[in-house]
C-alpha positions in Angstrom: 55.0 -3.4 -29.3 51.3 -2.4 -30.3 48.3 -1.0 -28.4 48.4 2.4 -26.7 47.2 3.6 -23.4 45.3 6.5 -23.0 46.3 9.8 -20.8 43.9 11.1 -18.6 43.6 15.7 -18.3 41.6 17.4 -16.0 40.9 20.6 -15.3 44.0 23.1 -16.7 43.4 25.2 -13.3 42.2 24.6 -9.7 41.4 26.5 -6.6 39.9 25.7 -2.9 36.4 26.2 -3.7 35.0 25.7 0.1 36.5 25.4 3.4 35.2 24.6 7.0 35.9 23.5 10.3 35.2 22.0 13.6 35.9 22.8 17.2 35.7 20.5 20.0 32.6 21.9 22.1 35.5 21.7 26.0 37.4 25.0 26.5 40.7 24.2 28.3 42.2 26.8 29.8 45.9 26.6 31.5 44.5 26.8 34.5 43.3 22.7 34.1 46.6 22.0 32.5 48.3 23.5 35.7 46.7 20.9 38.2 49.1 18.3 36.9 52.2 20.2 36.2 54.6 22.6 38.2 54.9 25.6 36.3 52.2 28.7 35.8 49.8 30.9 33.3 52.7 33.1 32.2 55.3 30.7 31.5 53.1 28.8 28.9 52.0 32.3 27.5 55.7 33.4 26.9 56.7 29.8 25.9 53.7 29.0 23.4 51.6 32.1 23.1 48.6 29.4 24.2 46.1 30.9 26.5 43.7 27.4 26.1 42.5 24.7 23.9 40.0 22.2 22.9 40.1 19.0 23.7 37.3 16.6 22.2 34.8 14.5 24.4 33.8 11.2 23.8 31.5 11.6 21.2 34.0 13.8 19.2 35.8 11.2 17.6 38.3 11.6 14.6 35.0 11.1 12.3 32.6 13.2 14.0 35.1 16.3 13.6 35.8 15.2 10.2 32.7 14.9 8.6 31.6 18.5 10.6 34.1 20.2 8.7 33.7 18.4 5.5 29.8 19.5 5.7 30.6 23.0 6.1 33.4 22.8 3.2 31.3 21.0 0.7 28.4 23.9 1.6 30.9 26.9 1.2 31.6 25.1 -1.9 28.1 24.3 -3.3 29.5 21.0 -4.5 27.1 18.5 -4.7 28.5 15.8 -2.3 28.3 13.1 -4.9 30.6 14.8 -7.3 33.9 14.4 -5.0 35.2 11.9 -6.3 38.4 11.6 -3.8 38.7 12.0 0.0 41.8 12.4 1.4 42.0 12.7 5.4 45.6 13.8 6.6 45.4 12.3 10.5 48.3 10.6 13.2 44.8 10.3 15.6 43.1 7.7 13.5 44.3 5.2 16.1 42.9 2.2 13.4 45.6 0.7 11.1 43.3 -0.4 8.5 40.7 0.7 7.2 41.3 4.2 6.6 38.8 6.8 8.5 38.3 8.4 4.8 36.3 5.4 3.8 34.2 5.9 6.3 33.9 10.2 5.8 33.5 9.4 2.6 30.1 7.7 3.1 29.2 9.6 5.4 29.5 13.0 3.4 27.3 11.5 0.8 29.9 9.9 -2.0 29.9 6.6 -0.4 32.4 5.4 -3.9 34.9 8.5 -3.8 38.4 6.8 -3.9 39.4 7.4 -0.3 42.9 6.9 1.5 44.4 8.2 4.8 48.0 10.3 4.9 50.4 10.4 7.6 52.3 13.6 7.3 51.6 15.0 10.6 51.5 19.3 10.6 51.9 19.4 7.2 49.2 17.2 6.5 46.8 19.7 5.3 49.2 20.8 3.0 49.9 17.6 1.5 46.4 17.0 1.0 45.8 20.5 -0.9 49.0 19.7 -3.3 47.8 16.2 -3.7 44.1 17.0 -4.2 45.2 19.7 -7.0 47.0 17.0 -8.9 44.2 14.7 -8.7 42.1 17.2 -10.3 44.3 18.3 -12.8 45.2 15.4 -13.7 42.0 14.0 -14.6 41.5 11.5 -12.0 38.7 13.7 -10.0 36.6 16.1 -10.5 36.7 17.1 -7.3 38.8 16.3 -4.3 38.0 16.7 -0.3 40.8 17.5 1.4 40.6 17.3 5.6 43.0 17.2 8.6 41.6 16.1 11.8 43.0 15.7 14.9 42.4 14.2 18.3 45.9 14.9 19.9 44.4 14.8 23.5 44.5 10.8 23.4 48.4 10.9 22.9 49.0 13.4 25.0 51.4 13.1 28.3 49.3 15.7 30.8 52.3 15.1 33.3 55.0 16.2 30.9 55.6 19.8 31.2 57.0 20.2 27.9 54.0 19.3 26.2 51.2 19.0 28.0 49.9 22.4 27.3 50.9 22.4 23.6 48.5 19.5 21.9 44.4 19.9 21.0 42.4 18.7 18.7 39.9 19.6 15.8 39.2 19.4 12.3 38.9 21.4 8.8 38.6 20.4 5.5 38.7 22.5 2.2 37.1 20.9 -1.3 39.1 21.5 -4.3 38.3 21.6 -8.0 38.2 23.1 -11.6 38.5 26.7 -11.8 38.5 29.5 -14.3 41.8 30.6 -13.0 45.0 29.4 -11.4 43.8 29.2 -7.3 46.7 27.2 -6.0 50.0 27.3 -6.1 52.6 24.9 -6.8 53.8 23.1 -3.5 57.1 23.4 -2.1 57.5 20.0 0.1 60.0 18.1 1.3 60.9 16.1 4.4 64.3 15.8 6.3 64.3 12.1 7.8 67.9 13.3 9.9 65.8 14.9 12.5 62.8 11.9 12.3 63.3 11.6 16.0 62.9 15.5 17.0 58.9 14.8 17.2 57.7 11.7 17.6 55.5 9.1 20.1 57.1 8.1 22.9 56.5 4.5 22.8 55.5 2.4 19.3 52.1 0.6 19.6 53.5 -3.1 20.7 55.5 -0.9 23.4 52.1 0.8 24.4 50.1 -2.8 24.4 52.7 -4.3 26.8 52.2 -1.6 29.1 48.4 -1.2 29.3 48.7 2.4 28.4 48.6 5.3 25.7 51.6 6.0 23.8 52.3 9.7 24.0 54.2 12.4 22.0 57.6 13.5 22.7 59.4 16.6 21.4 62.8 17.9 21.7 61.5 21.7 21.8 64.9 23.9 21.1 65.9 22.2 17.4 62.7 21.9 16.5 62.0 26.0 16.9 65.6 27.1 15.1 65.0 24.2 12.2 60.9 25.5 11.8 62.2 29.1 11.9 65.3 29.1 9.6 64.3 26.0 7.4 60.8 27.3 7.2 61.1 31.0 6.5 63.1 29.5 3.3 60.2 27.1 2.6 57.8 29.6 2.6 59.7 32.2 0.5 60.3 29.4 -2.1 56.3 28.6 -1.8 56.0 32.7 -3.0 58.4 32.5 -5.5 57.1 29.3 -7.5 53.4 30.8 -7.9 55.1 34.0 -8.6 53.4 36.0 -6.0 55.5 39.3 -4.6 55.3 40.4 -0.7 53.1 43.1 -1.5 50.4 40.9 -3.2 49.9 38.9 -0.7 47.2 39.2 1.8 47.4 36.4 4.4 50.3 34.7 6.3 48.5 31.7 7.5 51.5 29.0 9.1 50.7 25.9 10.8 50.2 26.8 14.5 52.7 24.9 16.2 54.1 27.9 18.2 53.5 31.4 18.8 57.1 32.3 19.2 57.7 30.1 15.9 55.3 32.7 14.3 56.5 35.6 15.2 60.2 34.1 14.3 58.7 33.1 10.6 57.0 36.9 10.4 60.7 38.4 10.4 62.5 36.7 8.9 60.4 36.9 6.1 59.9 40.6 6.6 56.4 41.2 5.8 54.9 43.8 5.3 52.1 45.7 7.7 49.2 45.0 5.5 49.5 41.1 6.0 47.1 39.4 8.1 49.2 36.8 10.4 47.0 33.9 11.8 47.2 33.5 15.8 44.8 31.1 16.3 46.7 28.9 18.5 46.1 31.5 21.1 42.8 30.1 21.5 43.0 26.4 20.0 46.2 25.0 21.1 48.5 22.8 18.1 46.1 21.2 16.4 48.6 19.4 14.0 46.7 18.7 10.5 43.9 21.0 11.4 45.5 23.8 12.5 45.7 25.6 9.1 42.0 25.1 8.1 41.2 26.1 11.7 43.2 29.3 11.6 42.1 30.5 8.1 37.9 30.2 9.4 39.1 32.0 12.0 40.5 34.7 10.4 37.1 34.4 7.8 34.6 34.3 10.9 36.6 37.4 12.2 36.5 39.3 9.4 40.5 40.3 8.6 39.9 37.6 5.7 37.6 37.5 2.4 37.1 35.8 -0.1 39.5 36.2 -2.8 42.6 37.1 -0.8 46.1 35.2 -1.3 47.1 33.1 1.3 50.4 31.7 2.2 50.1 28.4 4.0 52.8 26.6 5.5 52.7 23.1 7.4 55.2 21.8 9.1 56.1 18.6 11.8 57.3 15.3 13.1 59.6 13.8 10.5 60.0 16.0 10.1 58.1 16.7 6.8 57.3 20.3 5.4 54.6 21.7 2.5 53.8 25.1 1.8 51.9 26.7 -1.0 49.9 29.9 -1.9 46.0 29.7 -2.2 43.4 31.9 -3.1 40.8 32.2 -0.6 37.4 30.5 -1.8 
């Protein structure tokens, strides 16, 4: 055998350096969701802790929203644009099978010849795209990496089924990650459980949905999803902790995917945290925003105030596959 083959390194540590997001400019309140179904205000309050949503217009498509949040990131960041040298765009709403929508963010963000690829990992995409994007950079193969979720759940959405049609919405947020001084991102705890693959899924596959002249739309078997997100989960998450070797009491932020208001305050105690932790609630106001909904909540909790810049965050995504991700970050 002769020759050898080079390794690449990268940076030894990483961090988010920017994050951002976008919400779709329609407010949809239950009341709009109540003229096609039979049920009222407070049951979807006590079932999903939703009060409204957004759902995008016409001109909010899945690159629009994507590109809006991947401005504001790569500004939080002050990254020059032309130095990412990876996008990767976690979306189920990218209703193209080829090419990926990250080709097209990716020129649009200003580094028109980033490598650029699309993941399918639904509520944990974000998640998948921080772990992923942190490799990348460590690894040598980027510099830096832009990392967005993006949603437009409206388009598969079933406004006739009662079990759902208050729970999707759509947006986007992105976060930009890169070399640090220190550790800013913690190793990922992921996984998937293919058993339960048809707990969440679309109700009809695409030659299904052709056939018929109409949208596919989302199903979800409600009851095993909430005990498997809440018992599974809580684990997850406490795993996520224990790998970056961050205590309870260190941590500032609980920040889960925001499937669920009921799921959240499930995962809060079972994992028995303590007052001084910051829980994100933003699908009070946004709806389940799938890949988003983690990006969206922590700018949220920024724009608000009860986070800063520096605090430890524990993020958790989690969905139809059903796959799972969590990990703990460092607030840029």
């Amino acid at each position: 055998m002769t020759g050898t083959i080079n390794t690449s390194t990268g940076a030894a540590n990483t961090a988010v350096l920017g994050i951002g997001s976008y919400r779709p400019r329609t407010v949809v309140p239950n009341s709009v969701i109540l003229e096609q179904i039979e049920s009222s205000d407070e049951w979807i309050q006590t079932r999903s802790g939703i009060k409204e949503r957004r759902w995008a217009e016409d001109d909010e498509t899945v690159l629009m929203m994507s590109v809006e949040a991947a401005k504001q990131a790569l500004a939080d960041s002050g990254v020059d644009p032309a130095q990412i040298g990876c996008v990767i765009v976690s979306t189920v709403t990218h209703l193209y099978q080829t090419p990926a929508i990250a080709t097209r963010v990716a020129v649009e963000v200003g580094a028109p010849t980033a490598a650029a690829f699309d993941v399918s990992a639904a509520c944990a995409g974000f998640c998948y795209g921080i772990a992923m994007a942190s490799d990348l950079v460590r690894g040598g193969s980027a510099k830096y990496v832009l990392a967005i979720g993006v949603e437009r759940l409206s388009d598969l959405t079933d406004r006739t089924d009662r079990s759902t049609a208050f729970i999707f919405a759509d947006g986007a947020g992105a976060a930009v990650v890169g070399p640090s001084d220190e550790q800013g991102i913690g190793p990922v705890v992921w996984g998937s459980d293919g058993t339960q693959y048809e707990l969440i899924s679309q109700k009809e596959n695409w030659q299904e949905a052709v056939d018929s002249n109409n949208w596919p739309h989302l199903r979800m078997d409600g009851n095993p999803v909430f005990r498997w997100a809440v018992y599974e989960m809580a684990k997850t998450a406490q795993q996520a902790l224990d790998v970056a070797g961050v205590t309870l009491d260190q941590l500032d932020l609980f920040v889960p995917h925001q499937a669920n208001m009921r799921i959240t305050d499930a995962m809060h105690r079972a994992l028995k945290l303590p007052g001084h932790i910051k829980v994100a609630r933003d699908i009070e106001r946004q709806g389940n925003t799938s890949a988003a909904s983690i990006p969206l909540a922590i700018t949220a909790m920024r724009d608000s105030g009860e986070a800063k810049s520096g605090d430890l965050a524990l993020i958790i995504g989690f969905g139809a596959g059903l796959v799972y991700a969590a990990q703990v970050i460092r607030l840029p």
